[in-house]
Backbone as a chain_set.jsonl record, in Angstrom:
{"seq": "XXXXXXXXXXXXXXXXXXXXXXXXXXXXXXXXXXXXXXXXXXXXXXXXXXXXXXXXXXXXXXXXX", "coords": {"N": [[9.686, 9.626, 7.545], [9.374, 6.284, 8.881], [9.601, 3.034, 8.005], [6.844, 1.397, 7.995], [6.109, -1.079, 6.973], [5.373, -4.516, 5.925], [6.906, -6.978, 4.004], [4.577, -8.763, 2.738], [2.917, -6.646, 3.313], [3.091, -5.001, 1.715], [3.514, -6.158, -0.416], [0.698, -7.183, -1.327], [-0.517, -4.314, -1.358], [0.521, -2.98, -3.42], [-0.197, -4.768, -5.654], [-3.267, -4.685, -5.144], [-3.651, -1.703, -5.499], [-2.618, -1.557, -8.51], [-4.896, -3.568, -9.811], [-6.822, -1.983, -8.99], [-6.742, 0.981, -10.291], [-6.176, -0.252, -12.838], [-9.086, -1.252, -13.465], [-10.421, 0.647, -13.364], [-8.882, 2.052, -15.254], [-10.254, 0.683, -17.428], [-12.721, 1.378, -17.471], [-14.377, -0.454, -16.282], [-15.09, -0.44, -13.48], [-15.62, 2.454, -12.726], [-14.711, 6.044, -12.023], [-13.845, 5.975, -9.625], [-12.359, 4.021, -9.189], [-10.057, 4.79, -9.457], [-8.943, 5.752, -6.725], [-7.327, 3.662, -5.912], [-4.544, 4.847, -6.153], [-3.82, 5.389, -3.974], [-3.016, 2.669, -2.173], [-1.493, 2.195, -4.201], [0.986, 3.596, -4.366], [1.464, 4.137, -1.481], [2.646, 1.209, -1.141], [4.535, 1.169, -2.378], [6.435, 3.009, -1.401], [6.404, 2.262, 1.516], [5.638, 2.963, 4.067], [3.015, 3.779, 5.947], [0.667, 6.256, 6.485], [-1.186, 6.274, 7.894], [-1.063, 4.022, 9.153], [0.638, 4.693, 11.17], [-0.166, 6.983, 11.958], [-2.052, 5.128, 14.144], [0.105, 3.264, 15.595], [0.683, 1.095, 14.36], [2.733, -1.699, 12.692], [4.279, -3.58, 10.546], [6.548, -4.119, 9.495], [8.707, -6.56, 9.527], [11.008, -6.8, 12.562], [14.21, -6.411, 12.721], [16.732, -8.256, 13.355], [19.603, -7.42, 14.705], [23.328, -7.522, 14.192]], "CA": [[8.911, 8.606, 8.227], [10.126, 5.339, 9.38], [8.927, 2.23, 6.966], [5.71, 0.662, 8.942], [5.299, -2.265, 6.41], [6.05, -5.55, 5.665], [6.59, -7.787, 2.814], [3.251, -8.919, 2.213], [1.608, -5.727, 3.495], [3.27, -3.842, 0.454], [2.871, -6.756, -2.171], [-0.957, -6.984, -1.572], [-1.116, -3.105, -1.445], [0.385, -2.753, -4.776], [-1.039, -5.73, -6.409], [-4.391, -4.127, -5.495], [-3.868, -0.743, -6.103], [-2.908, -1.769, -9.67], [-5.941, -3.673, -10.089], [-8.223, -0.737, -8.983], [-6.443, 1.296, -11.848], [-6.608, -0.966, -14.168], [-10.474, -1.803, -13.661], [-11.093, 2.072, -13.808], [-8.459, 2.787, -16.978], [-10.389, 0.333, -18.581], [-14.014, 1.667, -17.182], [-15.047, -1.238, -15.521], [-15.266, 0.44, -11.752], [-15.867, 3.822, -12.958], [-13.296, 6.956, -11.918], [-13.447, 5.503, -7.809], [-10.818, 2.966, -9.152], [-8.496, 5.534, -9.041], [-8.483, 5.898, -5.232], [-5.545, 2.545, -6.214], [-3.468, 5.364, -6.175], [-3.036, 5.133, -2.584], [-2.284, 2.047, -1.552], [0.03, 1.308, -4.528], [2.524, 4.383, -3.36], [2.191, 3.37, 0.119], [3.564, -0.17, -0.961], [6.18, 1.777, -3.041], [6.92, 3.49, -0.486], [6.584, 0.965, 2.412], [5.259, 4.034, 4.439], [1.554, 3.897, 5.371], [0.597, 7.457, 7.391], [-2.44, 5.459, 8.921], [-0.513, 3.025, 10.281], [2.119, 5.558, 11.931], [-1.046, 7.617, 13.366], [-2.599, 4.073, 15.045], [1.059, 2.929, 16.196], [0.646, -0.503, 13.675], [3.934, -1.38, 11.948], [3.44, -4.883, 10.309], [7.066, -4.536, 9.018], [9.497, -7.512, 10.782], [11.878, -6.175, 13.514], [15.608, -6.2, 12.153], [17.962, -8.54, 14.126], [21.223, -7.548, 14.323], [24.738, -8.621, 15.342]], "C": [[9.614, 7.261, 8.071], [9.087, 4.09, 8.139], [7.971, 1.351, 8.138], [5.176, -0.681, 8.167], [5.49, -3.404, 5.781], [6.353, -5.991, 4.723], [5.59, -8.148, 2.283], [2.489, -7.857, 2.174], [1.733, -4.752, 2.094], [3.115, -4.59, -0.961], [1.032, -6.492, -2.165], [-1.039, -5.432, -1.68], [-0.747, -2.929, -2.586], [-0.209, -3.293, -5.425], [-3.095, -4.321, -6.499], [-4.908, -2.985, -5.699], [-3.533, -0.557, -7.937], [-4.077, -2.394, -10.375], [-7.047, -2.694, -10.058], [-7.945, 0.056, -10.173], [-6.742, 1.332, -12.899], [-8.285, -0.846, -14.673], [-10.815, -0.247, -13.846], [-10.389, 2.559, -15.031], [-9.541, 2.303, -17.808], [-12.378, 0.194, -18.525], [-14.547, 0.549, -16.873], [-15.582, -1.446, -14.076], [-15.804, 1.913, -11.475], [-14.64, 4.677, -12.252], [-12.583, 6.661, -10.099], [-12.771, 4.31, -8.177], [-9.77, 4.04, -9.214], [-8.131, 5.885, -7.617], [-7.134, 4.422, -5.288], [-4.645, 3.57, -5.646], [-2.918, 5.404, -4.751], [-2.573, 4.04, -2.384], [-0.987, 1.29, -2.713], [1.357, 2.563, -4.315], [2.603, 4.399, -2.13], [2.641, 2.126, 0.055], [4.433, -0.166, -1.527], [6.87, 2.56, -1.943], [7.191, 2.823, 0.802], [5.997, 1.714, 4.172], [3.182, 3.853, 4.583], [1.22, 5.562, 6.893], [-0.172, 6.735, 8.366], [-1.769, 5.025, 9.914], [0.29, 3.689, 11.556], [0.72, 6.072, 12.79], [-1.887, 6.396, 14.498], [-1.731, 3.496, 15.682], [1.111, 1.296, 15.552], [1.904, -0.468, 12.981], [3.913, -3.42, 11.908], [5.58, -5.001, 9.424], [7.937, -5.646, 10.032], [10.764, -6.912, 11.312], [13.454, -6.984, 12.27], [16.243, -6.623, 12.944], [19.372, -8.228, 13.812], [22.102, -7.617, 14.886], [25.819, -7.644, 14.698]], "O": [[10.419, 7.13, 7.149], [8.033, 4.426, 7.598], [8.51, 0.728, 9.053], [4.159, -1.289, 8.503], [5.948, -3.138, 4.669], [5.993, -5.124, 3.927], [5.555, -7.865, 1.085], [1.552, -7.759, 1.382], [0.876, -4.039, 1.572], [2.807, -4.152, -2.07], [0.368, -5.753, -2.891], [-2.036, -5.227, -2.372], [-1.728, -2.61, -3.259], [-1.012, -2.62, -6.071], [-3.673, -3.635, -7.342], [-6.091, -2.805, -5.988], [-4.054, 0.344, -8.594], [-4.379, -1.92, -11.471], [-7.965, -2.592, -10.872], [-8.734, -0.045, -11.113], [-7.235, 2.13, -13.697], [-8.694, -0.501, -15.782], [-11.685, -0.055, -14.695], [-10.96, 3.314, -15.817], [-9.948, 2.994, -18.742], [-13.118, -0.581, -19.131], [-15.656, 0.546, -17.408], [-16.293, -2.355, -13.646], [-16.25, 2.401, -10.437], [-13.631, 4.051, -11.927], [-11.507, 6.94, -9.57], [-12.631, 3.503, -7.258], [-8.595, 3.814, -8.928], [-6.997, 6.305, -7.387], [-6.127, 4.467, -4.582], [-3.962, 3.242, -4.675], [-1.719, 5.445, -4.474], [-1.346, 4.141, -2.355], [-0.103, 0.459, -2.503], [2.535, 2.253, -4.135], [3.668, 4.643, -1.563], [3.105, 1.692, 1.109], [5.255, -1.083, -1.523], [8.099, 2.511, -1.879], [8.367, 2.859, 1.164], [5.986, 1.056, 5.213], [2.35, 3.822, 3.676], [1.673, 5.563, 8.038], [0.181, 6.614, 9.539], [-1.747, 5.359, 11.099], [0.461, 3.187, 12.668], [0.486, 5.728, 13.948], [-2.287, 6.799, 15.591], [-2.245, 2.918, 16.64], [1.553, 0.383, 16.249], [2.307, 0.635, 12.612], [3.661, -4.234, 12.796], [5.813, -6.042, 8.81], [7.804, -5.543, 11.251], [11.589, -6.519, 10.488], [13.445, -7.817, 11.364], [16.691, -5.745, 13.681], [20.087, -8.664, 12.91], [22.043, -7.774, 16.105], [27.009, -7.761, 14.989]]}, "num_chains": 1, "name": "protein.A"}
């Protein structure tokens, strides 16, 4: 799969899939903080399936020469 995601779209997705994590390692969300786990390996990855099945791609086009 082709990378559908930008710079920001993959910092905020990790950022807040480590927070969900966190707030459930440390039982403050209960065990539905572990759904994190998605969006912080889709912002490791840079890859979101969603996006590919809706045709969204938020990463910036690639000029080149």
């Amino acid at each position: 799969m082709k990378i559908n995601e930008g710079g920001l779209d993959r910092a905020v997705r990790i950022v807040v899939g480590l927070v969900l994590i966190a707030l459930s390692a440390t039982g403050t969300i209960g065990v539905w903080g572990y759904i994190g786990i998605i969006p912080l390996l889709t912002g490791i990855a840079g890859v979101c399936p969603a996006y590919a099945l809706m045709g969204i791609n938020t990463c910036p086009m690639k000029k080149g020469g």
